[in-house]
N, C-alpha and C positions, 0 to 999 in steps of 0.2 A: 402865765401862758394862757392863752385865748383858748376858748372851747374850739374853736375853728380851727386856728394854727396845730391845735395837738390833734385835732382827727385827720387835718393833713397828713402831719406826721405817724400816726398810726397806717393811715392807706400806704404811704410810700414806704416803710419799712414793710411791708406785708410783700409788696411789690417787689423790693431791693431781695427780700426772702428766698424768692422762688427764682431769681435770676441768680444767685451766688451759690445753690445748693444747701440751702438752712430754710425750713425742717424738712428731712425726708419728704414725707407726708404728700408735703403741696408740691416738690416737686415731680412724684410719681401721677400726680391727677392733672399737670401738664405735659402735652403736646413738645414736643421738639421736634421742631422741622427738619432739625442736622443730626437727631436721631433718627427720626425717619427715612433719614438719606443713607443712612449707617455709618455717621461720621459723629463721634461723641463730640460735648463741649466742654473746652477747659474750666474747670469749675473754680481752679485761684488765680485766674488771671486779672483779678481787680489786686492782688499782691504783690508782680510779678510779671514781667510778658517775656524773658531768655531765660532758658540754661544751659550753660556752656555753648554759649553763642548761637543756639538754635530756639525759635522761636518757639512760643509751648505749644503752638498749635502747627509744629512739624508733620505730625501722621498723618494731620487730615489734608496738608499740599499733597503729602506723596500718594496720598489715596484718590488724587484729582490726577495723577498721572498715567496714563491708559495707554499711551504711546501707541497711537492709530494711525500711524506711517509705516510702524516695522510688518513686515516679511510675518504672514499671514495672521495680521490683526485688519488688515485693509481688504477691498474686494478685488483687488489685484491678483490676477492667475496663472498672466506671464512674470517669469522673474524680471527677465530681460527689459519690461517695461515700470516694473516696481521700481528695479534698484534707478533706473533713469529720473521718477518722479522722486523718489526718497531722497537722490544725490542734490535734485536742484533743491529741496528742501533744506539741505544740509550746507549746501554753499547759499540759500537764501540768509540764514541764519548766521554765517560768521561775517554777514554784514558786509561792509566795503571794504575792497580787496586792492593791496598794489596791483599796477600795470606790470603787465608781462614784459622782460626787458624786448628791446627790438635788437640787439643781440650780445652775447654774454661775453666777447670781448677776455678771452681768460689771457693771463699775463700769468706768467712765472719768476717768482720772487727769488727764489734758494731752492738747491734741490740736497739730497744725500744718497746716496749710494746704499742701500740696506742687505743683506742674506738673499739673493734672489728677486728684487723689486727694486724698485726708487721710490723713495719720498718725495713730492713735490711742496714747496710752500705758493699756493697761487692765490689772486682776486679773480673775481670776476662779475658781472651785473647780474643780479639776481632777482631784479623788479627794474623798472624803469626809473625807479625813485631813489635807486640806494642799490652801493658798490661792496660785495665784501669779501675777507678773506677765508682760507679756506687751505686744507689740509688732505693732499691725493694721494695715493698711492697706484703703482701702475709697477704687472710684473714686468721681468723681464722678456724676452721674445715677441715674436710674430704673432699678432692675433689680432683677433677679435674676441675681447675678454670679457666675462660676465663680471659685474658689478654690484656692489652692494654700496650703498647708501648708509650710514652707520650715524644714529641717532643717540646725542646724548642726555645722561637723566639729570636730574634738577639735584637731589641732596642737597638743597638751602647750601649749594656751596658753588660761587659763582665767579671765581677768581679763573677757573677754566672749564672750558665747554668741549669744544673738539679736542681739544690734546686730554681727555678724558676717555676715550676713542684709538684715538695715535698718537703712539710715542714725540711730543716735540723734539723739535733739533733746533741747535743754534740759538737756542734762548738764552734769558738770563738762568742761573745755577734754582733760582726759587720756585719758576715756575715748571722745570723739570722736576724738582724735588718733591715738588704739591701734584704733577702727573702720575709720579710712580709711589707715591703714597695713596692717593685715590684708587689707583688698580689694586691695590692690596687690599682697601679697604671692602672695595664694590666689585671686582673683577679677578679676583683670586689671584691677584699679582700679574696679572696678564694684559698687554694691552691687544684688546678685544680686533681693533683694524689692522692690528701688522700682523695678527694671527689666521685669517683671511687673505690678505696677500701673500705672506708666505706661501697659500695654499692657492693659487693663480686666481685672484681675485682681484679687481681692480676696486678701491676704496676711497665713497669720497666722506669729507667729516668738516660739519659746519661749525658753526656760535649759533646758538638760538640769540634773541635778541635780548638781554639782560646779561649775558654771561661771555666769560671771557674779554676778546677785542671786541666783542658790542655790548660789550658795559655801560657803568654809570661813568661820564666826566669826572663827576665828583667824588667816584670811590662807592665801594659794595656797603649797599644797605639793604638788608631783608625786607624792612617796610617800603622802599620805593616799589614792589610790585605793587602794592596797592595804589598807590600813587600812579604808578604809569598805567594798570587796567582801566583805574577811573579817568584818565586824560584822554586812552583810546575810546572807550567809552563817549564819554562827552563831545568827541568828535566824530560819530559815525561805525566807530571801526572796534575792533575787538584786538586786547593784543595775543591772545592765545590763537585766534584765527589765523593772525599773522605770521605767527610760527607755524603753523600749518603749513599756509599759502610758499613760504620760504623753503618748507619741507619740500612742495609740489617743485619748485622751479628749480630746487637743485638736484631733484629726480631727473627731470628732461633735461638739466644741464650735462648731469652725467651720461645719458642716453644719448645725449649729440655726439661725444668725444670720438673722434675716427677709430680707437682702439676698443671701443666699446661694442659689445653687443646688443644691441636695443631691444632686444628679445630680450634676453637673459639680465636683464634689471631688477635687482629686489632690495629690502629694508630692512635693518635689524636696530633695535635699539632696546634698554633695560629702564625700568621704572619709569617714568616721565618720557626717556625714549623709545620705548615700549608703546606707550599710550601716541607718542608722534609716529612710530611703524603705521599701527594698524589704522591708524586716522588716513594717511596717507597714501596703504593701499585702498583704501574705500574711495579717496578722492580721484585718485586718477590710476588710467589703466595700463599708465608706464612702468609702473612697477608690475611687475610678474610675480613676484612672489612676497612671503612678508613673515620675519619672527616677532615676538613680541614677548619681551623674558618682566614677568615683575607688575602687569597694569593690565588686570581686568577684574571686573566683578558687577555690581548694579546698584542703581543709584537704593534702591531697599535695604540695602544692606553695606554702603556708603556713607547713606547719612542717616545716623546713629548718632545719639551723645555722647560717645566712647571712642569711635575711629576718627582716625584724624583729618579726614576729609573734611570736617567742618570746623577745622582754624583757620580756615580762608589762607589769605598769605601766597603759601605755595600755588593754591586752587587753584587762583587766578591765572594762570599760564597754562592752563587746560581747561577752563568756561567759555563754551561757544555759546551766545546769550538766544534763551527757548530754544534750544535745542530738545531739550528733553521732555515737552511740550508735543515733541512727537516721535523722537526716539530716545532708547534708552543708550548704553555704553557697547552692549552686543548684539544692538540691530546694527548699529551706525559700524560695526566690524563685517557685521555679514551682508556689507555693501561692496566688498573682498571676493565675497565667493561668486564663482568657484577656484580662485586662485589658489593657489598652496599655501597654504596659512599655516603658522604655528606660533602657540599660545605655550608660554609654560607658566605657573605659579609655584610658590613655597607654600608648604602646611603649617610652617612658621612663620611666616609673613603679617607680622605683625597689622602692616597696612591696610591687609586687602585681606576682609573672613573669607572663611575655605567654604562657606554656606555660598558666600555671594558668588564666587568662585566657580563654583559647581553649578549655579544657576544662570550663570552667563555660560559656560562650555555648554549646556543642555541648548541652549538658543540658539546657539552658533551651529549645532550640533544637527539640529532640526535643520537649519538650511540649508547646510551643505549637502544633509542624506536627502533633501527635495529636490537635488538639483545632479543625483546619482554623483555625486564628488566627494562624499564621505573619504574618499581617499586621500582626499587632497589637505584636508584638515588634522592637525597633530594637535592636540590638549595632554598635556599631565601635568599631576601634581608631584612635586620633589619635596622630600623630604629635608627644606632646606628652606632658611629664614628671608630677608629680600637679599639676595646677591646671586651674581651672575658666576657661579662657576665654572670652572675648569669642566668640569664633568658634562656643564650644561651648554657651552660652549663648544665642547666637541659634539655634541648631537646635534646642535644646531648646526655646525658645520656641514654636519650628513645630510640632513636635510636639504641645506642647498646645493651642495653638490648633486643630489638627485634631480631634483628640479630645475635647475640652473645650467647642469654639466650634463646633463644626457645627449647635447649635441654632440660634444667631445667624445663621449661613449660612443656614439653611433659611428662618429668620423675614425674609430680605432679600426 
């Protein structure tokens, strides 16, 4: 070895030294510009760059997230004109959007006679792009009936979407059989939309787009979400947006119906449709009101190497892409207020920490009491793992009937 070559070698290992963390020494008598910043540097990332699917240098994206759109991080003083700038922010973000249909065209497929209501089986256009079906409920009598929109959750179980919601009819024996096993599993044996119109509610209950009758052709597979986010992706478009947007136009669809009160319009959904409630009342101001059983917390306390937010998969059907670039999960809810909003979580809820939990209802919490509406806002925690009970089910009920039913009240 050449005297030259080894003193090369002597300078570059000296150098490779102080960039890996070997010896203390030299690297306390260097400068780091990302400590400086307050952002440490991974020090075995030449070993290494994931664990459990998150990058090593997680802490320091989330320490880049400031979220300088929400509801007083910005110099915005009127609400009225925040939430206006923060909304187009938020539909800038979920990227290109179906056409609104030019009209909804609803057809009636089957109907059944139920305890006080009817079940209807209908289609109708839901985007200018694409036709689908769809699951009503409508009491019996004279009215003009308030409505609820009923959103269903994900469970990586996609053989059915709305009849998760309402009881199917007229199906094959399987798919009733996989409906009233889900309610026991997620809904305390109860199905969540006949339990609403019994109670003079008019109910409507979609397919998000993976699930159910808007499936795969070829049959349920877990990994196709990744497959179809990235297809949306690569063309423009988001498909969690999508669900959204689908969300928005079966609100106004229901809000058109002559039996319907267009005032008295709200959203309820658990886990996944939890997270599509409260997205939906932020998006539009059709809805009046809005529950949300099972999907809130912050992205701090989300992505973690332990929660399971970061197995992707599921994710993907709730990623609006840089969204969180400038909001977080309970700015983009308290784009809702001052509506009547309610939130409930589990302290057993595996999915969602009761830390993150508590720091999103604090968020929420602030803008509601800035906007004298603390009234209007319900948060608790239940003693209760992810599932929508019986128990919690009937408060939620109460709730809407306060806010939903107080015309009826006054008309007594």
């Amino acid at each position: 070895m050449t005297p030259t070559f080894y003193a090369f070698l002597l300078a570059f290992c000296t150098v490779a030294s102080t960039v890996t963390g070997t010896p203390d020494g030299q690297r306390k008598n260097k400068k780091d510009e990302t400590a400086q910043a307050g952002i440490s540097r991974q020090t075995d990332s030449l070993n290494y760059g994931l664990v459990k699917n998150m990058p090593l240098f997680y802490q320091q994206l989330k320490q880049q997230l400031t979220y300088p759109m929400a509801w007083g991080n910005t110099t915005d003083t009127d609400f009225n004109e925040w939430k206006q700038r923060a909304r187009q922010v938020l539909t800038d973000c979920m990227l290109n959007q179906p056409p609104a249909p030019a009209s909804y065209d609803m057809t009636v497929t089957d109907r059944e006679e139920r305890d006080g209501y009817t079940a209807l089986k209908i289609t109708f256009n839901v985007s200018g792009w694409y036709r689908i079906p769809a699951l009503l409920l409508v009491p019996r009598g004279d009215g003009s009936f308030p409505a609820v929109v009923m959103l269903h959750d994900h469970g990586a179980h996609f053989s059915i979407g709305k009849e998760k919601m309402i009881r199917p009819f007229r199906t094959d024996g399987e798919t009733l059989q996989d409906a009233e096993q889900w309610a026991r599993q997620c809904y305390d044996g109860q199905f969540t939309g006949d339990y609403f119109a019994a109670h003079g509610y008019v109910v409507l209950a979609i397919d998000a787009l993976f699930w159910g009758e808007r499936g795969r052709k070829e049959g349920i597979d877990y990994d196709g979400q990744q497959a179809l986010a990235s297809n949306f992706l690569q063309m423009g478009a988001s498909w969690g947006a999508f669900i959204n947007w689908d969300d928005v136009r079966s609100a106004e669809f229901l809000a058109s119906l002559p039996f319907v009160d267009k005032e008295r319009v709200g959203c309820l959904g658990f886990s996944m449709g939890a997270y599509r409630s409260w997205m939906l009342a932020a998006l539009t101001d059709c809805v009046k009101a809005s529950a949300s059983v099972c999907w809130m917390n912050t992205t701090e306390h989300l992505m973690t190497l332990t929660n399971n937010q970061n197995k992707g998969g599921s994710a993907y059907s709730m990623l609006i892409p840089n969204l969180r670039r400038y909001l977080d999960y309970p700015h983009v809810a308290c784009l809702a207020c001052p509506k009547p909003t309610l939130f409930f979580n589990g302290t057993r809820d595996k999915l969602f920490p009761v830390e993150g939990v508590k720091d999103a209802y604090d968020i929420m919490r602030q803008a509601w009491d800035s906007q004298q509406a603390g009234d209007r806002l319900v948060t608790r925690l239940w003693d209760e793992k992810h599932f929508f009970s019986r128990a919690m089910q009937e408060e939620t009920l109460k709730f809407f009937d306060q806010w939903l039913k107080q015309a009826d009240r006054k008309a007594e």
